[in-house]
MDAnalysis code that builds the backbone (N, CA, C; Angstrom):
import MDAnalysis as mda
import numpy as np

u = mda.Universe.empty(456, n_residues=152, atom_resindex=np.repeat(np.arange(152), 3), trajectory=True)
u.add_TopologyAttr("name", ["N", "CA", "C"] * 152)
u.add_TopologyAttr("resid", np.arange(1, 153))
u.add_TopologyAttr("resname", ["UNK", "UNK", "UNK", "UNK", "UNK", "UNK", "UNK", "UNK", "UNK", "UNK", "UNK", "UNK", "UNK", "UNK", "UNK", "UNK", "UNK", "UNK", "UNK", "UNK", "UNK", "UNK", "UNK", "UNK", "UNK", "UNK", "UNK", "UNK", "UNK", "UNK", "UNK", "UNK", "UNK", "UNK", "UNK", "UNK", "UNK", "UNK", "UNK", "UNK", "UNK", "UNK", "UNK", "UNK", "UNK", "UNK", "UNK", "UNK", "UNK", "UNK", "UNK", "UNK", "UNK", "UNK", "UNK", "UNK", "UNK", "UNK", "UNK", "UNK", "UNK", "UNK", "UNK", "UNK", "UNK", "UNK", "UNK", "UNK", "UNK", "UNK", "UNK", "UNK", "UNK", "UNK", "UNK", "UNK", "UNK", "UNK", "UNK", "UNK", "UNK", "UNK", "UNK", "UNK", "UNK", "UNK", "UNK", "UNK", "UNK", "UNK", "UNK", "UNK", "UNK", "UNK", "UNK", "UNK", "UNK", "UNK", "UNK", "UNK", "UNK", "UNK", "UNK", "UNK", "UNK", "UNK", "UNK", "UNK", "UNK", "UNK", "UNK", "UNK", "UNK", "UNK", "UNK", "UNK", "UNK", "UNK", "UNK", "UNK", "UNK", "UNK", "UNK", "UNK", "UNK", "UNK", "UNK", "UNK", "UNK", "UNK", "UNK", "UNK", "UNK", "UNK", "UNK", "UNK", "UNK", "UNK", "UNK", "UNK", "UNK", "UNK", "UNK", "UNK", "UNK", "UNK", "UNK", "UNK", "UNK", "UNK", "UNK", "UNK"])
u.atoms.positions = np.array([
    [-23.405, 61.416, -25.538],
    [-23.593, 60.886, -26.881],
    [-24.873, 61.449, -27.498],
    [-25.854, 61.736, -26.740],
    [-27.130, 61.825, -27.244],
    [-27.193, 63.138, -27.785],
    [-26.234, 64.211, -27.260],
    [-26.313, 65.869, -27.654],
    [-25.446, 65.801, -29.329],
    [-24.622, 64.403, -29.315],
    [-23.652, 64.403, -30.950],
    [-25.148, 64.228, -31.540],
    [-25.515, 63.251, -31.240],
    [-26.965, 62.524, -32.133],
    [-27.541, 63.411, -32.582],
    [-28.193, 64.527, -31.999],
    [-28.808, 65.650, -32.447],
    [-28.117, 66.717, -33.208],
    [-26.909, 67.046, -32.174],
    [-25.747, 67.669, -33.981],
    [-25.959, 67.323, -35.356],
    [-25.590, 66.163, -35.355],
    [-25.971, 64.883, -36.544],
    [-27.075, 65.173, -37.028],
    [-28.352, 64.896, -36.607],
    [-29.697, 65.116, -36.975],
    [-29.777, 66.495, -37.515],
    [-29.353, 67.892, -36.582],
    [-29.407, 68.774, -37.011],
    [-28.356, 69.449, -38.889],
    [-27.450, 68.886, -38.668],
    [-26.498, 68.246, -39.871],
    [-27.105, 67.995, -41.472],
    [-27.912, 67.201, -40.823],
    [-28.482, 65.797, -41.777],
    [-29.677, 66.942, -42.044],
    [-30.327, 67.259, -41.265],
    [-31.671, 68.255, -41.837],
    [-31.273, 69.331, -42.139],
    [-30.447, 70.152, -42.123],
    [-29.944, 71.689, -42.872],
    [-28.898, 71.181, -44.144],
    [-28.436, 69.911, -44.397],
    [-27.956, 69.905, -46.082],
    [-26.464, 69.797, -45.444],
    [-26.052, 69.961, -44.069],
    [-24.460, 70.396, -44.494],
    [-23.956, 68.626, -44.927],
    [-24.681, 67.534, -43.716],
    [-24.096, 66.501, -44.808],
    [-25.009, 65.879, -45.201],
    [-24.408, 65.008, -46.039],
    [-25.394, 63.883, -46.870],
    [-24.780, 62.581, -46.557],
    [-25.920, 61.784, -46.572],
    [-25.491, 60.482, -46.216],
    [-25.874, 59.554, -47.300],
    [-25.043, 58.690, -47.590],
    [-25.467, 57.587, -48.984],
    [-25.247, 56.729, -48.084],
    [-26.955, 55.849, -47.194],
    [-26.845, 54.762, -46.556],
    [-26.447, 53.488, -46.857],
    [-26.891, 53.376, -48.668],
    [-26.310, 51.938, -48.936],
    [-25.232, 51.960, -49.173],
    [-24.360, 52.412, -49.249],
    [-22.888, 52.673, -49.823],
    [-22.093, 52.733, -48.028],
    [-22.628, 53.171, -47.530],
    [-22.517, 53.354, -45.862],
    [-21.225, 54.956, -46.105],
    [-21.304, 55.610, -46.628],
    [-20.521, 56.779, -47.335],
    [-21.149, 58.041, -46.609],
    [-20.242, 59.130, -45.964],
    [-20.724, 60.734, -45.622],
    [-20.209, 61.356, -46.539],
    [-20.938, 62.449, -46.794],
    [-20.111, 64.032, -47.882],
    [-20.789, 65.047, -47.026],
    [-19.536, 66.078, -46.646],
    [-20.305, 67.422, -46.283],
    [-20.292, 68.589, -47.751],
    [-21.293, 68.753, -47.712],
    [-21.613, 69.988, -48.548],
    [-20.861, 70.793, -48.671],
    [-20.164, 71.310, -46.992],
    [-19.919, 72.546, -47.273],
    [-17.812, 72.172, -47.475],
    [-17.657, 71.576, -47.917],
    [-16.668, 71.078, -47.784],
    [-15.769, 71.936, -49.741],
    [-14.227, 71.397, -49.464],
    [-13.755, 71.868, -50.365],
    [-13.926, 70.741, -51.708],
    [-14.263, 69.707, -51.777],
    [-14.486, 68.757, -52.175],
    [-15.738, 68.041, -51.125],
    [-17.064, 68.500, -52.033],
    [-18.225, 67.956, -51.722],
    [-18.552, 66.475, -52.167],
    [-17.893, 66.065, -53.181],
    [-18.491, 64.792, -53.748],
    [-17.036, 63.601, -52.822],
    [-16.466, 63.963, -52.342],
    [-15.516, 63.085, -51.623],
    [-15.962, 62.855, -50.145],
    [-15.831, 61.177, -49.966],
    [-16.465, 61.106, -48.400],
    [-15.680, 61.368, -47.699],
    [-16.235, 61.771, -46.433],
    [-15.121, 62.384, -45.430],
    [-14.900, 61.131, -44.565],
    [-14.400, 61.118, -43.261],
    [-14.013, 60.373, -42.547],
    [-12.871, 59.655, -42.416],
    [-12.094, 59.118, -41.093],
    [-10.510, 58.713, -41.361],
    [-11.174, 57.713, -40.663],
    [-9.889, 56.340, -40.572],
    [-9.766, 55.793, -39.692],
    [-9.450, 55.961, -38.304],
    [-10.017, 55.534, -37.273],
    [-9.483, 55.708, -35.594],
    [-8.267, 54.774, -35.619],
    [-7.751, 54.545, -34.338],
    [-7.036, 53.671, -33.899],
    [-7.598, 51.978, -33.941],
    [-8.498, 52.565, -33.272],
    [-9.760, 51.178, -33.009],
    [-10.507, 50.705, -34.444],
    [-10.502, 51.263, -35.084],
    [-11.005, 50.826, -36.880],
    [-12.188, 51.368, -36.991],
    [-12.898, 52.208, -36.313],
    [-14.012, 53.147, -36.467],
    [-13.328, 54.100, -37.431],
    [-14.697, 54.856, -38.275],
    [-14.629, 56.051, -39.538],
    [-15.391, 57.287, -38.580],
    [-14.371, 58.076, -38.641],
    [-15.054, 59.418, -37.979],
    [-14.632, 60.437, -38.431],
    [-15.239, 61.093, -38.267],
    [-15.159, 62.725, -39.095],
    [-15.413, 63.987, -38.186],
    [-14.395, 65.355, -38.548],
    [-14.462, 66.091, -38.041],
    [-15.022, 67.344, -38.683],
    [-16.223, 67.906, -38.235],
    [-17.105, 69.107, -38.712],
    [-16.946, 70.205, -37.964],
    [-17.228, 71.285, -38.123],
    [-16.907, 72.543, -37.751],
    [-18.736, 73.171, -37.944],
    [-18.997, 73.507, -36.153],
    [-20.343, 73.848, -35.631],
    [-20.483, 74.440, -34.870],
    [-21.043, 75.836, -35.148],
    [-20.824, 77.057, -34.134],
    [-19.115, 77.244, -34.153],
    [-18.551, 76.928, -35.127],
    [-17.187, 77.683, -34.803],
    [-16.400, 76.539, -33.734],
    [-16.813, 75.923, -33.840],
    [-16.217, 74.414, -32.978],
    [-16.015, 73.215, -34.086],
    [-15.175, 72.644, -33.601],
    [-14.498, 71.152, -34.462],
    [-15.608, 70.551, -33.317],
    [-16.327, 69.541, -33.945],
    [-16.892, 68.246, -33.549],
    [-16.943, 67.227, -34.072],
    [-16.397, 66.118, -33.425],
    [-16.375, 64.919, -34.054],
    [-17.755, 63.922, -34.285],
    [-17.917, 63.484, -35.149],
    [-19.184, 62.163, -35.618],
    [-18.697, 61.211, -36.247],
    [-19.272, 60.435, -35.636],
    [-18.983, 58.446, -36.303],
    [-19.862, 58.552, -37.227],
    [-18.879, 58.343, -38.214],
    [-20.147, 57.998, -39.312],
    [-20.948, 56.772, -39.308],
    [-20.763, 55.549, -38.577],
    [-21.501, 54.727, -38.469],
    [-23.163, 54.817, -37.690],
    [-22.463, 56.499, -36.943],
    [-23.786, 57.283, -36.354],
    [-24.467, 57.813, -37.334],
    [-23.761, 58.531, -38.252],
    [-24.597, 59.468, -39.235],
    [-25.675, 58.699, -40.108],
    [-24.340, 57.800, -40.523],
    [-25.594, 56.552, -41.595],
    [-26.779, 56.381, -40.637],
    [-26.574, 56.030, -39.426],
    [-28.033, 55.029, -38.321],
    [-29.171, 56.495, -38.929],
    [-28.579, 57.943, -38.107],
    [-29.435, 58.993, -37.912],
    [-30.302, 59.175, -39.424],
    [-29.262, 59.303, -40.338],
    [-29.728, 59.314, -41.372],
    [-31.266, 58.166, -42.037],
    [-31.048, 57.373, -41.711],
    [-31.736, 56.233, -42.102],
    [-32.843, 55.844, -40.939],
    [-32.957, 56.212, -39.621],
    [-33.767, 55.536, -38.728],
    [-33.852, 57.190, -37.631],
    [-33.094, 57.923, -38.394],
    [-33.170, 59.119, -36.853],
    [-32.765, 58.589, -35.779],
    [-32.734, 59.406, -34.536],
    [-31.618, 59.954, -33.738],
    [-31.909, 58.351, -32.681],
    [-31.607, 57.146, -32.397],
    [-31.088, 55.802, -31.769],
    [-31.884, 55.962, -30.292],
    [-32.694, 55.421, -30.146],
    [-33.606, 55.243, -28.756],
    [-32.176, 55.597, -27.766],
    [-32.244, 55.876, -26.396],
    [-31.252, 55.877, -25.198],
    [-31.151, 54.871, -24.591],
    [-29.971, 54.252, -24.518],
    [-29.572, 53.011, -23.684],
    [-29.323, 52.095, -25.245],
    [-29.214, 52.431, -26.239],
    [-29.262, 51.139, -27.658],
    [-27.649, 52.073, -27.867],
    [-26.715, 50.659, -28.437],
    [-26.059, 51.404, -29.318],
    [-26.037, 51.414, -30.371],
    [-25.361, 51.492, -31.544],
    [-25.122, 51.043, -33.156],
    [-24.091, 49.735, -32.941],
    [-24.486, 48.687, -33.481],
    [-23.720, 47.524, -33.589],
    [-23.238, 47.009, -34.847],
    [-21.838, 46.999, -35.110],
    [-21.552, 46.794, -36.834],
    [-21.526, 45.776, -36.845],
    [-21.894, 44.898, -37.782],
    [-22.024, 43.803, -38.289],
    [-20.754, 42.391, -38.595],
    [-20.971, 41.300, -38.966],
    [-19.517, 40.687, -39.189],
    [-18.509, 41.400, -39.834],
    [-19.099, 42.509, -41.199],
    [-18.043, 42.777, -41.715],
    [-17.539, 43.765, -41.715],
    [-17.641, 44.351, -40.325],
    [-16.466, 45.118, -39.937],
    [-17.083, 46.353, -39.570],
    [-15.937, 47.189, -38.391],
    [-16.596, 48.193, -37.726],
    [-16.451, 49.603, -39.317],
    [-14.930, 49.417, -39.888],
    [-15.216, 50.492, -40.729],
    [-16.286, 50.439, -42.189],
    [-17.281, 49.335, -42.048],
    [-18.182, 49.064, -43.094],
    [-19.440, 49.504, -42.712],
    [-20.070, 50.606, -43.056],
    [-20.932, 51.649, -42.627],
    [-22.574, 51.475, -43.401],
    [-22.556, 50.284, -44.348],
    [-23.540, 50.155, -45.043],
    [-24.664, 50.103, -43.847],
    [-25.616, 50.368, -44.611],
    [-27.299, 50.400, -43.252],
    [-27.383, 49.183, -43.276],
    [-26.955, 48.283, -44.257],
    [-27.463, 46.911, -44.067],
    [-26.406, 46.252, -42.614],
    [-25.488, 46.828, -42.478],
    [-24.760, 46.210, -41.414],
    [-24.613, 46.619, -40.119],
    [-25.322, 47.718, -40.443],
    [-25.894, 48.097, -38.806],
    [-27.244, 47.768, -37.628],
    [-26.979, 47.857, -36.629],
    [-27.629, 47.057, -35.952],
    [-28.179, 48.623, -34.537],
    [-29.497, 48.751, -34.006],
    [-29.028, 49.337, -32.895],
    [-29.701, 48.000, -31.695],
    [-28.500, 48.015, -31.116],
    [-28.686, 47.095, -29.547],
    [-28.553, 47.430, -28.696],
    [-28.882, 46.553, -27.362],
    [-28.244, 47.004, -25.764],
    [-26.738, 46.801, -25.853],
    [-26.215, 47.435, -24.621],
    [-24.983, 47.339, -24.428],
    [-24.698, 46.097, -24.183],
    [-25.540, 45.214, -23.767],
    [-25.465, 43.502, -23.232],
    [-24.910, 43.314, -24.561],
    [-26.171, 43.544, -26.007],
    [-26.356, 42.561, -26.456],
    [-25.048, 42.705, -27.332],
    [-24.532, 44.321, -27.947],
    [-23.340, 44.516, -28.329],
    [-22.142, 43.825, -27.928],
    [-21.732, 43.621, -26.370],
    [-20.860, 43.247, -26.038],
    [-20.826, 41.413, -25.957],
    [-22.156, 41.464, -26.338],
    [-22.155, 39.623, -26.369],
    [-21.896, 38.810, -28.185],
    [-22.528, 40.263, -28.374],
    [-22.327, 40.054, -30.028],
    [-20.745, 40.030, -30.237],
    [-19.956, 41.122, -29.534],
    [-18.238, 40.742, -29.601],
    [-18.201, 40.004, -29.472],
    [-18.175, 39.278, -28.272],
    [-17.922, 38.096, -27.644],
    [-18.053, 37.501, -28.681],
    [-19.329, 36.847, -29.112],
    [-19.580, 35.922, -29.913],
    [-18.465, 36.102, -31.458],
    [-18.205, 37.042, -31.708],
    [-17.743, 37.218, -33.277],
    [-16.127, 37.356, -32.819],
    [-15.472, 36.824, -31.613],
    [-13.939, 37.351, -31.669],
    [-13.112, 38.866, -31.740],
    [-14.587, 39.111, -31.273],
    [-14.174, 40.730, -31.290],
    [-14.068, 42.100, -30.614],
    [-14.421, 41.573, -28.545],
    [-14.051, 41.521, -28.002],
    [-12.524, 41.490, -27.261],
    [-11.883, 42.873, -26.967],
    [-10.527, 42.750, -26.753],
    [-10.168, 43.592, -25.194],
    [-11.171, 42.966, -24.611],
    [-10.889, 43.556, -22.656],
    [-11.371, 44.447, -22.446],
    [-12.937, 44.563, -23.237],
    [-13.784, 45.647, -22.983],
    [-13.367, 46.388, -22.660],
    [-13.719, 47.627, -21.487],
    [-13.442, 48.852, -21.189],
    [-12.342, 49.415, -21.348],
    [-11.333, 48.256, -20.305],
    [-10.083, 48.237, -20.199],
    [-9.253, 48.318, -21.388],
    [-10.194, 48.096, -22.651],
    [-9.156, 48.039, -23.734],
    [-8.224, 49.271, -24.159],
    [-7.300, 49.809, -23.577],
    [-6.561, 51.200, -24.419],
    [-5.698, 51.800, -23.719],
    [-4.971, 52.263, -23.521],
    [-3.467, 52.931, -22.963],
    [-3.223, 52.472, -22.019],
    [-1.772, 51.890, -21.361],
    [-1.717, 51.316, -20.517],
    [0.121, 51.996, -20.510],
    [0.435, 51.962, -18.653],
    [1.848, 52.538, -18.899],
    [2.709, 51.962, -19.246],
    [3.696, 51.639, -19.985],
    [4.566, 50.757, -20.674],
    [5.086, 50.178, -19.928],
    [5.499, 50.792, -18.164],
    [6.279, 50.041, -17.448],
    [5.725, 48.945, -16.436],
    [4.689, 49.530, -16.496],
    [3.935, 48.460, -15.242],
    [2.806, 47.383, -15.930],
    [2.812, 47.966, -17.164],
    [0.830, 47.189, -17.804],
    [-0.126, 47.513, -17.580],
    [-0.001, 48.593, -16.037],
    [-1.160, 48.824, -16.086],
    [-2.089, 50.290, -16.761],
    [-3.555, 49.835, -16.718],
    [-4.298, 50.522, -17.567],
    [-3.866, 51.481, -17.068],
    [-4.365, 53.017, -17.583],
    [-4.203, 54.151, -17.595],
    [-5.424, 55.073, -17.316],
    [-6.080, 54.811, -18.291],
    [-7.310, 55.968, -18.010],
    [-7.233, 57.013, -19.054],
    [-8.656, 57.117, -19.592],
    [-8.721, 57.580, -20.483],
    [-8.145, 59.699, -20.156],
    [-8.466, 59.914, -18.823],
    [-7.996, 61.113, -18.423],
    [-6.121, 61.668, -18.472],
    [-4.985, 59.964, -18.324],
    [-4.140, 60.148, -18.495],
    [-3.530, 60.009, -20.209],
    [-4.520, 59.092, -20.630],
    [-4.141, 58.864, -22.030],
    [-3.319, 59.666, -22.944],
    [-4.110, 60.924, -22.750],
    [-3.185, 62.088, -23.803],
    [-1.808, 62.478, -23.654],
    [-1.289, 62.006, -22.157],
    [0.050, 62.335, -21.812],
    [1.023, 61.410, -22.163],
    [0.520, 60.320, -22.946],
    [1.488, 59.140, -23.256],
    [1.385, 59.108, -24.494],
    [0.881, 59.979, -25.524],
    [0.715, 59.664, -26.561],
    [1.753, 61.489, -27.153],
    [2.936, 60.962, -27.312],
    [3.931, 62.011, -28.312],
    [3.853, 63.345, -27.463],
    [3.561, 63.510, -25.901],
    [3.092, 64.406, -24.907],
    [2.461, 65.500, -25.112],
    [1.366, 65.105, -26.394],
    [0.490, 66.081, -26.716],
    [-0.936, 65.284, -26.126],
    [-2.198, 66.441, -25.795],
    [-3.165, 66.310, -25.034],
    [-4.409, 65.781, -26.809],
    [-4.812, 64.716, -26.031],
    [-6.412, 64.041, -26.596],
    [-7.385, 63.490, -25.965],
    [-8.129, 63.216, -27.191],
    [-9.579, 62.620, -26.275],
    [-10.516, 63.691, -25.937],
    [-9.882, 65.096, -26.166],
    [-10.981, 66.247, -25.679],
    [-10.696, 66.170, -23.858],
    [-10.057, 65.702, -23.406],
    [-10.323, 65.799, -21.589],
    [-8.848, 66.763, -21.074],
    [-8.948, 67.527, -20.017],
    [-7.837, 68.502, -19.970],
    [-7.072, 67.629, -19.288],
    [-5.994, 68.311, -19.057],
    [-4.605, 68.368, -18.697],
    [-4.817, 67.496, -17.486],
    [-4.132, 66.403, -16.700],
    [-5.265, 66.162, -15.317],
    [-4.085, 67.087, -14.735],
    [-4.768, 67.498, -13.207],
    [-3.917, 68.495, -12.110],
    [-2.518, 67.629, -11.330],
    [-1.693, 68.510, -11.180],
    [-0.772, 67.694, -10.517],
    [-1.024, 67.643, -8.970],
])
C-alpha cells in the first residue's frame, strides 16, 4: 500500500491529478475530459480509479488521493476510515486516518462490518471462502485482483 501512497503523492505533485478535497472529487489532467471526476464504483462501494504510470495501469482509491492530497502520504500501520456517510463519500471532512483496531471497531460500531477478512468469494457449492488467489477463477473465468493464474 505504501509504494500506491507515493504514486499518489508523486501524481498529486507533477499536476497529473487534482484533488478537490471538499467536494471529496479526483480529475486527471491528462485525461480526455479533464474537468470530469474520474473514479467507478467497486463491488464493495469504494471509488477507485485507474491511471496509466510508466506505461502501466495502476489503480488508486480516491479516498487515498483526497487523505494524500490534504495531509500527505498516511503514517504506516493507520488506515483511511470513512465516516457514517459512507465509504463512496470522499469529502476530507469524512475521513479519518486510524488503526486497524480502531477501523474495524468503528465497523463494528456503525453496522458495517460484514465478516471482516473473510468477507468475499466463496465457492457456491460448499460456502466456503475462497481466497483472494482463487477469486479470479469464479468470476466469468476471467483472471483479477492483479494475482496470477494459481498452478495446478
Amino acid at each position: 500500500m505504501r509504494d500506491i501512497d507515493h504514486i499518489i503523492k508523486r501524481l498529486l505533485d507533477e499536476g497529473r491529478l487534482r484533488a478537490d478535497i471538499e467536494n471529496g472529487l479526483v480529475y486527471s489532467t491528462r485525461s480526455n475530459t479533464p474537468n470530469k471526476p474520474i473514479g467507478t464504483l467497486t463491488k464493495k462501494g469504494y471509488l477507485r480509479a485507474c491511471v496509466t504510470v510508466e506505461g502501466k495501469a495502476v489503480h488508486v482509491m480516491i479516498h487515498r488521493v483526497i487523505w494524500i492530497a490534504a495531509h500527505g502520504v498516511p503514517p504506516i500501520g493507520t488506515q483511511i476510515d470513512h465516516g457514517k456517510a459512507g465509504k463512496a463519500t470522499n469529502r476530507i471532512d469524512n475521513l479519518d486516518d486510524v488503526t486497524n483496531s480502531e477501523n474495524m471497531r468503528r465497523a463494528a460500531r456503525d453496522g458495517l462490518a460484514r465478516g471482516g477478512w473473510k468477507d468475499g468469494p466463496r465457492n457456491s457449492a460448499t460456502g466456503q471462502f475462497v481466497g483472494k488467489l482463487r477469486a479470479g477463477r469464479l468470476r466469468a473465468g476471467r483472471e483479477h485482483n492483479d494475482f496470477p493464474e494459481p498452478r495446478s
